[in-house]
C-alpha positions in Angstrom: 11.1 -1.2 5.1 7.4 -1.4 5.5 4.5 0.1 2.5 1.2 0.5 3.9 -1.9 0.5 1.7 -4.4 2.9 1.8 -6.4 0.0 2.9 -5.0 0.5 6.4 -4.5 3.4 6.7 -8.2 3.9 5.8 -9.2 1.9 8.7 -6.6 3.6 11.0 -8.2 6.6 10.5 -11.4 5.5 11.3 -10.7 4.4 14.6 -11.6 0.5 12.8 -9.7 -2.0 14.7 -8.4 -4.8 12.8 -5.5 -6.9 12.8 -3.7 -5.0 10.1 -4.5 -1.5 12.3 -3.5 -3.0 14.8 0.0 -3.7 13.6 0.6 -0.8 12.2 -0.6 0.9 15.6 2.8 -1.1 16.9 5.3 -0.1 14.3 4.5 3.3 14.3 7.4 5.2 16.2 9.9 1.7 16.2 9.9 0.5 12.4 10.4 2.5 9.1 7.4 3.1 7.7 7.1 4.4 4.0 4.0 6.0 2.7 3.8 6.1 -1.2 2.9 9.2 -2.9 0.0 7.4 -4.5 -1.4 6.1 -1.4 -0.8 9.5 0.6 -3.6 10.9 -2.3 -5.8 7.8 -1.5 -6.0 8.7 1.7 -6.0 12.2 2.1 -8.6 12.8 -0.5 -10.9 10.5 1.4 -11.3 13.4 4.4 -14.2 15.7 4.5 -13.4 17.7 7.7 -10.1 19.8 7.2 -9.0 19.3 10.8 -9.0 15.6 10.1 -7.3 16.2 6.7 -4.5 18.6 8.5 -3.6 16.0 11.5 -3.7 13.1 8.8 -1.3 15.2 6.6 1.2 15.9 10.0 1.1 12.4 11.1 1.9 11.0 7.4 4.5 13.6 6.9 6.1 12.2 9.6 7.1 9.3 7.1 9.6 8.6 4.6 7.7 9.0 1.4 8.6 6.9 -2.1 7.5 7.4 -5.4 5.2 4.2 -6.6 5.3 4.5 -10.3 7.8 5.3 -13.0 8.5 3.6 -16.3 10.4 0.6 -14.9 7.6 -0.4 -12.6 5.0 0.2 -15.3 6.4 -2.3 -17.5 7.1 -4.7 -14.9 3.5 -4.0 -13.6 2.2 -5.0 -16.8 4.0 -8.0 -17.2 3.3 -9.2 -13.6 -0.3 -8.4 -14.6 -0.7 -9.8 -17.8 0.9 -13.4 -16.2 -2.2 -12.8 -13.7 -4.3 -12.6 -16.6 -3.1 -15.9 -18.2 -3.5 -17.8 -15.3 -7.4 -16.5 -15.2 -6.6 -14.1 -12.4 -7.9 -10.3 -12.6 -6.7 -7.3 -10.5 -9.4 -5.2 -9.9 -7.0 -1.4 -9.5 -4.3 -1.1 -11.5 -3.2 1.2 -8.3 -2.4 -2.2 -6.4 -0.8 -3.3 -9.3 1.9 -0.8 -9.1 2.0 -0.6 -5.2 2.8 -4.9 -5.7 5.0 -4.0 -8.5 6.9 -1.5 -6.6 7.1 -3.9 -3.2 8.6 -6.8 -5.2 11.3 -4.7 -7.5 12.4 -2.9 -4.4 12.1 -5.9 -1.6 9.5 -3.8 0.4 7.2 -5.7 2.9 3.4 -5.1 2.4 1.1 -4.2 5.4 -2.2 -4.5 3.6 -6.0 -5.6 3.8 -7.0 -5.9 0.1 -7.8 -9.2 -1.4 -5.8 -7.6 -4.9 -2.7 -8.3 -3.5 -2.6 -11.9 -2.8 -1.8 -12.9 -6.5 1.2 -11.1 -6.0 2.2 -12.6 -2.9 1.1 -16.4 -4.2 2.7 -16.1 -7.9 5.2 -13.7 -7.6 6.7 -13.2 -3.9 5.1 -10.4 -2.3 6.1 -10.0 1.1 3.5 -9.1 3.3 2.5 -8.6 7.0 0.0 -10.6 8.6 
């Protein structure tokens, strides 16, 4: 199963083409794609215009949606970031720490474009896209 960041989605929305757009552009319609609830808030809040914010809310409804937080990821959010911490490494959002923390604790891939997330992926097995 495949997370998307806000990051992306962000950019999709937009009409921005990059690479991560781009793939997600692909999977859409032939891969699962999860939207967390976290991330659905991210993005929908970001709308001014409340046609854009109703055809963003139909297309992401369209997904399977998970909840990112809870206790369990929490703690093993902060652990993940205080290890990130000892090795001189800050997280700028602790949003992307639980989105990370979630993806490795429930073997999700990551289709991102947010420098925050390549800690996880170098120190602690993040899978990603791209």
């Amino acid at each position: 199963m495949i997370l998307v960041d806000s990051s992306v989605w962000i950019d999709y929305f937009k009409g921005v083409p990059t690479p991560q757009t781009d793939m997600l552009d692909l999977l859409l319609g032939y891969e699962p794609i999860l939207i967390g609830d976290l991330i659905l808030l991210e993005v929908l809040q970001g709308f001014s215009k409340q046609s854009d914010f109703n055809k963003a809310q139909e297309l992401l409804g369209e997904l399977e949606a998970i909840e990112l937080g809870g206790i369990e990821i929490a703690r093993k959010g902060a652990q993940y970031y205080r290890k990130l911490r000892a090795k001189g490494i800050t997280v700028r959002k602790t949003m992307d720490v639980v989105i990370a923390a979630r993806c490795i604790e429930n073997k999700l891939e990551l289709l991102h474009d947010d420098r925050d997330f390549l800690p996880f992926t170098e120190h602690f097995g993040l899978r990603t896209l791209l």
